[in-house]
Every structure is written in structure tokens, then in C-alpha cells.
RODO-2510 file (C-alpha; in nm, 4 decimals, decimal comma):
residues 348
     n   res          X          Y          Z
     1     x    -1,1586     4,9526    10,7276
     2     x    -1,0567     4,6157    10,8671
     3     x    -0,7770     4,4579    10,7799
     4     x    -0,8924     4,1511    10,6135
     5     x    -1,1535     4,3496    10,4540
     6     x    -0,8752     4,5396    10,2973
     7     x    -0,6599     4,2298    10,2248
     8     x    -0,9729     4,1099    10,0098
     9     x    -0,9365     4,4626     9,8209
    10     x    -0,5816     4,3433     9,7766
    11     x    -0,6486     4,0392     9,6165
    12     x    -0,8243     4,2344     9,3356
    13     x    -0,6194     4,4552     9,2762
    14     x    -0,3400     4,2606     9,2427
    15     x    -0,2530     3,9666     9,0262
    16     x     0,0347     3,8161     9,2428
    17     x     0,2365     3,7258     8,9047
    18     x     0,5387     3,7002     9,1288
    19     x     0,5668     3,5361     9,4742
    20     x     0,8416     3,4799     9,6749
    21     x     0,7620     3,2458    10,0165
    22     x     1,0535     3,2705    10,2899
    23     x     1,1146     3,0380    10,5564
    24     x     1,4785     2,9760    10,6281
    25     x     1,4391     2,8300    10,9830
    26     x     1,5548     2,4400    11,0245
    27     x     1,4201     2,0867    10,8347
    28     x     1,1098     2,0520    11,0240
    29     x     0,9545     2,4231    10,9599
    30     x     1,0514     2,4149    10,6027
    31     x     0,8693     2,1316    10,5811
    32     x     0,5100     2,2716    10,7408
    33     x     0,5536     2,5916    10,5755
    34     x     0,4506     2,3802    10,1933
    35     x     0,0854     2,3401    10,2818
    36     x     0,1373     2,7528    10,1873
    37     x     0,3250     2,6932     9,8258
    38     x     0,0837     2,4017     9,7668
    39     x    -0,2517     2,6867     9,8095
    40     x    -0,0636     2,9692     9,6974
    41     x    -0,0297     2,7176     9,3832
    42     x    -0,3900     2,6474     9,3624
    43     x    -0,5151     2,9785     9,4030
    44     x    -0,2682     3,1309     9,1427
    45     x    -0,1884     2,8601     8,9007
    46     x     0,0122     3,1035     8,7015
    47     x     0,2360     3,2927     8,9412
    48     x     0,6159     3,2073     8,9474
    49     x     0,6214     3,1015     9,3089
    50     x     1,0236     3,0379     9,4482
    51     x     1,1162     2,9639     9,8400
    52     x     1,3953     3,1273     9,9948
    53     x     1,5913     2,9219    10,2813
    54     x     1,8684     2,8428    10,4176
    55     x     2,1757     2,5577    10,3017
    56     x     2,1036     2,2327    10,4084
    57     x     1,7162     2,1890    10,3350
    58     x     1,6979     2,2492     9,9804
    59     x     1,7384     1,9199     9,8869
    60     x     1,3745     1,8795     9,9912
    61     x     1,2495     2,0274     9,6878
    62     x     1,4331     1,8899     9,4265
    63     x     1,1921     1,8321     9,1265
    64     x     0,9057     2,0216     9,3198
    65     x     0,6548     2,0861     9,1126
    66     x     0,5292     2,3912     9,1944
    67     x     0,7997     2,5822     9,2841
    68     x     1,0116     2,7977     9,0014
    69     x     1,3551     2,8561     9,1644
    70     x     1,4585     2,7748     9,5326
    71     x     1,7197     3,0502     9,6430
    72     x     1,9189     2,9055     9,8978
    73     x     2,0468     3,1155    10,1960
    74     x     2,4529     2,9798    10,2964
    75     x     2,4731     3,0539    10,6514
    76     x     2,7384     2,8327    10,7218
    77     x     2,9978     3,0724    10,5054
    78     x     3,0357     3,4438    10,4395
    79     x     2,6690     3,4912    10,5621
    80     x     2,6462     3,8014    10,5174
    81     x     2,8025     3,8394    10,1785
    82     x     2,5410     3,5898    10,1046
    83     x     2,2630     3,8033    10,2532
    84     x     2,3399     4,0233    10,0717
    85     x     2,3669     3,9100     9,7244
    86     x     2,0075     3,7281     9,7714
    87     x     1,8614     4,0277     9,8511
    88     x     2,0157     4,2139     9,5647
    89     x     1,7957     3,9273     9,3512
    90     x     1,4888     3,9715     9,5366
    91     x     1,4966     4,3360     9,4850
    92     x     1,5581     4,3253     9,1345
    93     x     1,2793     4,0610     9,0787
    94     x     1,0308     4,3199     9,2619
    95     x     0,8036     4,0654     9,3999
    96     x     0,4009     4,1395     9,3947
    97     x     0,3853     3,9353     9,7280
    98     x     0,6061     3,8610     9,9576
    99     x     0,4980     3,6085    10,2488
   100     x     0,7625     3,5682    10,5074
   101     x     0,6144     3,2768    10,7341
   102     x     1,0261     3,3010    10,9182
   103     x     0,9782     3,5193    11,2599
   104     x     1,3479     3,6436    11,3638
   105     x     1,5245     3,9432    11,2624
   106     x     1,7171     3,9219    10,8494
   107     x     1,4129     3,7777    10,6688
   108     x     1,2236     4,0627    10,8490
   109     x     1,5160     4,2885    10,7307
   110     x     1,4814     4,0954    10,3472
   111     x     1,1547     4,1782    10,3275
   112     x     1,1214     4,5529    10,4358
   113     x     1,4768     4,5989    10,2299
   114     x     1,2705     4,4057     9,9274
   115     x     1,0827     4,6646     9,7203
   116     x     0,7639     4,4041     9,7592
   117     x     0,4430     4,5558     9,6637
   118     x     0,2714     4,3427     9,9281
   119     x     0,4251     4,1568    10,1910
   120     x     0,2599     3,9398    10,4896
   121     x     0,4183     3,7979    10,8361
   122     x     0,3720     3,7347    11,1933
   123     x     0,3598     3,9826    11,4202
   124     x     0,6643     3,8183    11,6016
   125     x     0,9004     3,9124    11,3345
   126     x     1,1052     4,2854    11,4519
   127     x     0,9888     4,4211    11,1250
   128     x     0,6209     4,3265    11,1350
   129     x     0,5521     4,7174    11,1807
   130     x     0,6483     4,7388    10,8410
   131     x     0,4485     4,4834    10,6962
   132     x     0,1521     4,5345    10,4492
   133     x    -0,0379     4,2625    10,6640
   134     x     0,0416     4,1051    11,0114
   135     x    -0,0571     3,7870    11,1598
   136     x    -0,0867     3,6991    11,5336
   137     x     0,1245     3,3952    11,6070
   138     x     0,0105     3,2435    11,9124
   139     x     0,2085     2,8527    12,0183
   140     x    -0,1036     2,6532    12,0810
   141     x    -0,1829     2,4972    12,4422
   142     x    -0,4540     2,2468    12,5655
   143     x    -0,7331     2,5029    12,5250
   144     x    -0,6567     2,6613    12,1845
   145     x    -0,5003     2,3809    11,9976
   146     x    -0,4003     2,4962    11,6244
   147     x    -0,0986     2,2884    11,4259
   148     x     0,1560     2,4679    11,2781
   149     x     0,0635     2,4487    10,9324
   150     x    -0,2538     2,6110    10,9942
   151     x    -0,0719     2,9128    11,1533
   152     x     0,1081     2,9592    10,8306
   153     x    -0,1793     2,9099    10,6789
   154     x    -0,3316     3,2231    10,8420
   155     x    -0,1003     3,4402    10,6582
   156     x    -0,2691     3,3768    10,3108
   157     x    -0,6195     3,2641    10,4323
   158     x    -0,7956     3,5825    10,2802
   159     x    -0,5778     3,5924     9,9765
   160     x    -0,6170     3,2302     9,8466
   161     x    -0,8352     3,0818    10,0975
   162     x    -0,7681     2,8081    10,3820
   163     x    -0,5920     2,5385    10,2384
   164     x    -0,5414     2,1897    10,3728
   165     x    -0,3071     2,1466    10,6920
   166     x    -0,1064     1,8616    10,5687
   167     x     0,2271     1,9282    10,4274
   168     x     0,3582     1,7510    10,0779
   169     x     0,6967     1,6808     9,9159
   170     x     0,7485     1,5142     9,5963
   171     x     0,9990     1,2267     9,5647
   172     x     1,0678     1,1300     9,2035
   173     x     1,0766     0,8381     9,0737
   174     x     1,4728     0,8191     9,0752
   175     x     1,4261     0,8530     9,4688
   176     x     1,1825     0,5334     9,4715
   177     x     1,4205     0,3377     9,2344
   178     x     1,6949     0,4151     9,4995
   179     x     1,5152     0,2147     9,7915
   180     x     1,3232    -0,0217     9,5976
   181     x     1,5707    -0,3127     9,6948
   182     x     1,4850    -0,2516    10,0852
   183     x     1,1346    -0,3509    10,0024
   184     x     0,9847    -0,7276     9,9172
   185     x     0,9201    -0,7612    10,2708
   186     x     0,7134    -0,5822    10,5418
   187     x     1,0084    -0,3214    10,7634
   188     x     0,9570    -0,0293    10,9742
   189     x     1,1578     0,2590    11,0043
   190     x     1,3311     0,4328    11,2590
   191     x     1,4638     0,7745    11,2798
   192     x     1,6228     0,6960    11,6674
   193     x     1,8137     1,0408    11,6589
   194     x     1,7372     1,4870    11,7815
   195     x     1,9555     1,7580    11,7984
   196     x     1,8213     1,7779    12,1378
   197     x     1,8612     1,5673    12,4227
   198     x     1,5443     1,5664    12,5596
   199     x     1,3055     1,5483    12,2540
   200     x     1,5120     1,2336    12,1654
   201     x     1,3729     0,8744    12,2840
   202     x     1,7114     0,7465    12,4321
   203     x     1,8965     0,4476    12,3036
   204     x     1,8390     0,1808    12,5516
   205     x     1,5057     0,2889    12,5243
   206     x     1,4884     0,2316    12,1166
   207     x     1,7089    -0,1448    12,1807
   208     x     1,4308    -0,2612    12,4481
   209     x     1,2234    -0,1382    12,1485
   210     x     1,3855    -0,3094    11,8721
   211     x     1,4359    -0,6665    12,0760
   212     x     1,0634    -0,6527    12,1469
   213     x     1,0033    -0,6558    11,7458
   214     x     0,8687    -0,9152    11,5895
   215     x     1,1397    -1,1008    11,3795
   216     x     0,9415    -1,1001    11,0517
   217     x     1,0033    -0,7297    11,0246
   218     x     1,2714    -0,5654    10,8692
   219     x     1,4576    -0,3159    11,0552
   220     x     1,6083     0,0262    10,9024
   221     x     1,7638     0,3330    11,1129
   222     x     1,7935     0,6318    10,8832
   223     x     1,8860     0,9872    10,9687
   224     x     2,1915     1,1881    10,8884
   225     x     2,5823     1,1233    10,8692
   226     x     2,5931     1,2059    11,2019
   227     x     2,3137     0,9752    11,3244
   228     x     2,5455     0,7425    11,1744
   229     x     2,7234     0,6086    11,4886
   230     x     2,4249     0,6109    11,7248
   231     x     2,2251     0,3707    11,4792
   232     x     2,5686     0,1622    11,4622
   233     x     2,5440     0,1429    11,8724
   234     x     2,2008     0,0471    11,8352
   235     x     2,1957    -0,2091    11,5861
   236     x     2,5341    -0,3782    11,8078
   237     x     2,3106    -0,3540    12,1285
   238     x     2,0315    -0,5478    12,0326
   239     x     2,1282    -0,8567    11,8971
   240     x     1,8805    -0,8111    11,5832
   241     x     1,9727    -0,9516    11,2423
   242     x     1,7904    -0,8494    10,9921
   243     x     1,8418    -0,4594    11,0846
   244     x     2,0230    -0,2194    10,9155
   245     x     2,2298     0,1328    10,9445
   246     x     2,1053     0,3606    10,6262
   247     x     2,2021     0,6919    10,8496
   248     x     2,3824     0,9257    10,6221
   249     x     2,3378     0,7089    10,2636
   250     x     1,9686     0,8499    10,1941
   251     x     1,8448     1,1888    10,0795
   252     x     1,5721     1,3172    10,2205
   253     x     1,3681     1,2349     9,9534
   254     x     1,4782     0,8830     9,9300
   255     x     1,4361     0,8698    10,3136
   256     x     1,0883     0,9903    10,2585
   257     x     1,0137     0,7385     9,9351
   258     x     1,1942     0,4320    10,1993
   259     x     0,9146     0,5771    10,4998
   260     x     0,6525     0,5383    10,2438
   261     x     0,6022     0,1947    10,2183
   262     x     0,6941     0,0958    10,5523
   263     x     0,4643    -0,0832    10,7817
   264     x     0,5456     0,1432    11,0683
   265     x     0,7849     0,4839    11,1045
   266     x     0,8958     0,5541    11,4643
   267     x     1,0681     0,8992    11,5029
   268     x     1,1052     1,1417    11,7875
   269     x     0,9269     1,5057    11,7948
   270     x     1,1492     1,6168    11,5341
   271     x     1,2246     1,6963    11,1030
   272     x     1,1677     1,3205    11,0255
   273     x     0,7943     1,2897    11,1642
   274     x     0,7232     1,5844    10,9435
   275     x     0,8902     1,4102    10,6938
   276     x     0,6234     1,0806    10,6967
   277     x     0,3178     1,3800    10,7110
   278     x     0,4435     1,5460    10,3976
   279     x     0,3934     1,1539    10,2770
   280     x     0,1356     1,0645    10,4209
   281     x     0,3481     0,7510    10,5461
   282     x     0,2310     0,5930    10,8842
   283     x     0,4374     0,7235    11,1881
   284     x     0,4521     0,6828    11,5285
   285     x     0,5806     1,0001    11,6968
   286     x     0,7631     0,9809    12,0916
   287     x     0,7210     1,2796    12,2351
   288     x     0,9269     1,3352    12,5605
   289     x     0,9981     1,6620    12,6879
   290     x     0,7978     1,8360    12,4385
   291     x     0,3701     1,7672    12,3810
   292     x     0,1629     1,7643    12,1270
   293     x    -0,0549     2,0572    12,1678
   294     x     0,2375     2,3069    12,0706
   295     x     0,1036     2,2091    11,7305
   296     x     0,3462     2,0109    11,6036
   297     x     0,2278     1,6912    11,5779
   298     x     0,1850     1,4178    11,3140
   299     x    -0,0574     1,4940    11,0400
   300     x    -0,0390     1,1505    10,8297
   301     x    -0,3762     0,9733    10,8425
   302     x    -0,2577     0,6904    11,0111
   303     x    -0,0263     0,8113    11,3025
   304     x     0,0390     0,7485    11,6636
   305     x     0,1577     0,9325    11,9332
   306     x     0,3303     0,7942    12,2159
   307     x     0,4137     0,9939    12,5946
   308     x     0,5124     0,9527    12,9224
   309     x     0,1439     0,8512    13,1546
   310     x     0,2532     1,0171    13,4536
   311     x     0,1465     1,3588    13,5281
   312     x     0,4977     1,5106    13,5219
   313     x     0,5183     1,8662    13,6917
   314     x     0,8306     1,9790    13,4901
   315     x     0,6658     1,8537    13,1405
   316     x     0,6698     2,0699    12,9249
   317     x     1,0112     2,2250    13,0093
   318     x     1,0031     2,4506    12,6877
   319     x     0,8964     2,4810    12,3460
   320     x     1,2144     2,3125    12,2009
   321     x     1,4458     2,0795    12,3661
   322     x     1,7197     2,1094    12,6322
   323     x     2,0276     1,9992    12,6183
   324     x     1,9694     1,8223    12,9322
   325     x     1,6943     1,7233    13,1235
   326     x     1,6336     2,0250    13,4176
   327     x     1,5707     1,8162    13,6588
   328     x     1,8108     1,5394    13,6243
   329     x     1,5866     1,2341    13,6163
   330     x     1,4476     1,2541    13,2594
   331     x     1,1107     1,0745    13,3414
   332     x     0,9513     1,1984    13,0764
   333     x     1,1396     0,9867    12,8240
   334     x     1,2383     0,6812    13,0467
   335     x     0,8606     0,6137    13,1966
   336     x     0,7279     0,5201    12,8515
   337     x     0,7092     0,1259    12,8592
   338     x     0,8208    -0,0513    12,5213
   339     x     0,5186    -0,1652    12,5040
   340     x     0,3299     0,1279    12,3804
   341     x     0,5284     0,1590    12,0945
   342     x     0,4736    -0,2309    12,0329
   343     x     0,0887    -0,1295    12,0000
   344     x     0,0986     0,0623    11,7262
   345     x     0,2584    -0,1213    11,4891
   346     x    -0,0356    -0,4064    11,6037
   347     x    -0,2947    -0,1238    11,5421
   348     x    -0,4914    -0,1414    11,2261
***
């Protein structure tokens, strides 16, 4: 019988009361992995649905709607004492469905230790053998474009249909109240800062940027604590005003609530343009080292993306960033002219 013949049976059969959704890989992938909780939702309007993943991004989905209990995974301390005592939870909860959209070895390990009665993953993951449905997970290239949401999406497609690719969070209305006094007058938004060198637009890059602004506009940098100081540098290097450093004093959900209402968002291929999708907030995205047909691109309706017009041998150098540009001249970033970005934030 074919698999998604069988899957169908599945669905029948089972009521999927309890679902657990794990995805414990960084800000950005959290983030495109709730198009799944928001059909998993709509499909089963009943189930007690909860996310497992990791420290650091569960702030994301404070007040979610939708989502029973977030169980949060510290890897930054006694790891595997922590392992362990989540999966002593899951296994005592005895799931109906598991759906592990992570592909790397201990949520593969969570889910075959889980006592599940079905689980789903890509075929990536170590322990997809021992999955009760696999997924292909194919990176998507100029000929066979698909975003990452609808890869995830793939791994519940014949159990509560297709779902919509955009991704949603839910800032309450304490976040809004909390950057309501940056408002009153049109501003744009920029998230200047990556964990990797060459997905991130580099600073004189973003002050040629930020002189070339029209002076009506309001200027804010956000990002984390540690964005904190290359905003500060920023801000000192070009001579603007009415700019200011909000790295480190937002949540994300505040950050997202701030992007919201901004005229314009300008972030680099990275967590906060996922952040203005799961919005809807207008963004302009810089890729550099990294393109858009890899599938993760903007999804907001109103979004921009901005790259290097030379036909660049070396570009794409990966899937992720380096921590230095391979070939020492970095043309990918330092080619794009100011003036592209300028456009956008004309464009209606």
C-alpha cells in the first residue's frame, strides 16, 4: 500500500488527542516550523498541541494561542540531565503524534525513545528508519524552488491538509503598549546584525545606508544584547539624529509588535526577516552570501529582496554563512549599491 495512502488510514484511525511538535534548532527555524502548529490547530481544534525546543526561543510563544505547554530544551547547562528529564515527560504523556520537523541526531533519539503511537520526520534525521512516516527533505535550487515552511508542511499534508506557507506569532497587547511611544511618526527598522559574517550586510554598508535616508524617518536598530555595540558604532558613524539603539531592550515579541508598524524593516538573511513574515510587517531582506532559492526567503506580502547584480562564481558558498568570506574579497555583500535599498522604501 502506499504510504500516503496508509497515512490517510491513519488519520481515521486515530484522533490525535495529543500532539507534541519538535523543532529545537535556532530563532529562524522555530519560527517557519508555526505554519505546522497553526494547521495542526485547524485540523484538530481539540488536540493539546505543545512545542518542544531549545532555551533561548521560547519567548516567541508567550501567550500563543494555540499551543498548551512549550517544553523548553536547556542546552546551555547540564544538557543531558535535561534531555533526559524532557523525555521522561514525553514518555509519560504518550503522545498520539509526534511530528519532529528537527533533522539531527537527540530529537531523532526523543522520538524513537518516546512511546509515540505515530510519529513523522525527514528522512535526514539518523532515526528516520524508525519513523511511522518519512519525508524527503530536499534544500530547494533555481529549478525546484519550495520555501521552508512548505517543507514542514509536507510532514502533515495528508494528515491535516496543506496549510498556508506563512508563519504567525502573536504579540499581546502588553508587547504593543511597550513600543507604542516609538510610533506618532513614520520609522523603519533595522536589524543591521548575523551570527555569520557573510550573511550580514556590513556596517559601512548599513551607514552609507542610513545617511542616504530621508530625514523625516525615524531610525531604530534592534537585535540582541549583543547587537548592542554594533548598532552603537553605527548610529556614531553616520551623523543621523533622530536614530536610535533598541538592541538588547526589546523582546522578540515587542521587536515584532515595533516591525509592525514600521514603514520599512531592513534585515539580513537571518531570525529577524522571519520575524516581519510571521507579522506580516513589510521587510526588505539583503541577501549576501546566501540566495533566495534555498527557500528561505521573506513571506510578508509586501517584501523586497535585495543582492549583489554581478554574476559571482563563488555565490552561493554554502547553505549557511561563513565565518569569512572564502575568497577574501566579499563582493557579494560590498557590490550592492545603497541605492537599491533606497528603492524599496520608495516602492508602493
Amino acid at each position: 500500500m502506499d504510504r500516503n495512502v496508509n497515512f490517510a488510514c491513519h488519520q481515521i484511525s486515530y484522533k490525535f488527542e495529543k500532539i507534541l511538535v519538535i523543532q529545537t534548532a535556532s530563532i529562524g527555524d522555530v519560527i517557519l516550523a508555526t505554519p505546522v502548529i497553526e494547521q495542526l490547530h485547524l485540523r484538530f481544534p481539540e488536540a493539546r498541541i505543545d512545542f518542544l525546543l531549545k532555551k533561548g526561543t521560547h519567548s516567541l510563544f508567550d501567550g500563543h494561542p494555540f499551543l498548551n505547554e512549550v517544553i523548553v530544551w536547556d542546552k546551555s547547562k547540564n544538557k543531558y540531565l535535561s534531555f533526559f528529564r524532557i523525555l521522561k515527560k514525553i514518555r509519560q504523556r504518550r503522545y498520539n503524534l509526534i511530528i519532529n520537523i528537527h533533522r539531527f541526531f537527540t530529537s531523532g533519539l526523543t522520538v524513537f525513545l518516546s512511546k509515540a503511537e505515530t510519529t513523522v520526520g525527514f528522512d535526514k534525521n539518523p532515526f528516520s528508519w524508525f519513523y511511522t512516516y518519512k519525508v524527503k527533505h530536499e534544500i530547494g535550487s533555481k529549478e525546484n524552488f519550495m520555501h521552508e515552511t512548505m517543507r514542514n508542511l509536507l510532514l502533515i499534508r495528508e494528515l491535516a491538509g496543506q496549510g498556508q506557507m506563512r508563519p504567525r506569532l502573536y504579540p499581546t497587547e502588553s508587547d504593543y503598549e511597550a513600543v507604542r511611544s516609538y510610533g506618532g511618526t513614520e520609522f523603519i527598522t533595522i536589524s543591521p546584525a548575523s551570527i555569520w559574517f557573510t550573511k550580514q550586510f556590513p556596517k559601512d554598508q548599513w551607514v552609507k545606508f542610513i545617511k542616504a535616508v530621508d530625514c523625516n524617518y525615524s531610525i531604530y536598530l534592534i537585535g540582541g544584547k549583543d547587537d548592542r555595540q554594533l548598532c552603537d558604532e553605527i548610529i556614531n558613524e553616520s551623523g543621523k539624529t533622530r536614530i536610535q539603539n533598541l538592541a538588547g531592550k526589546l523582546t522578540f515579541l515587542q521587536s515584532l509588535a515595533l516591525m509592525k508598524d514600521a514603514a520599512m524593516n531592513y534585515v539580513n538573511d537571518s531570525a529577524p526577516m522571519h520575524l516581519a513574515s510571521a507579522i506580516n510587517a513589510p521587510v526588505t531582506v539583503v541577501f549576501c552570501s546566501t540566495v533566495p532559492y534555498f527557500g528561505f526567503g521573506p513571506l510578508s506580502e509586501r517584501s523586497f529582496i535585495v543582492e549583489t547584480g554581478e554574476n559571482l562564481a563563488c555565490r552561493p558558498c554554502g547553505l549557511h554563512g561563513r565565518k569569512a568570506c572564502p575568497e577574501k574579497h566579499f563582493k557579494c555583500a560590498l557590490t550592492i549599491d545603497t541605492e537599491q535599498l533606497i528603492q524599496t522604501l520608495k516602492a508602493k
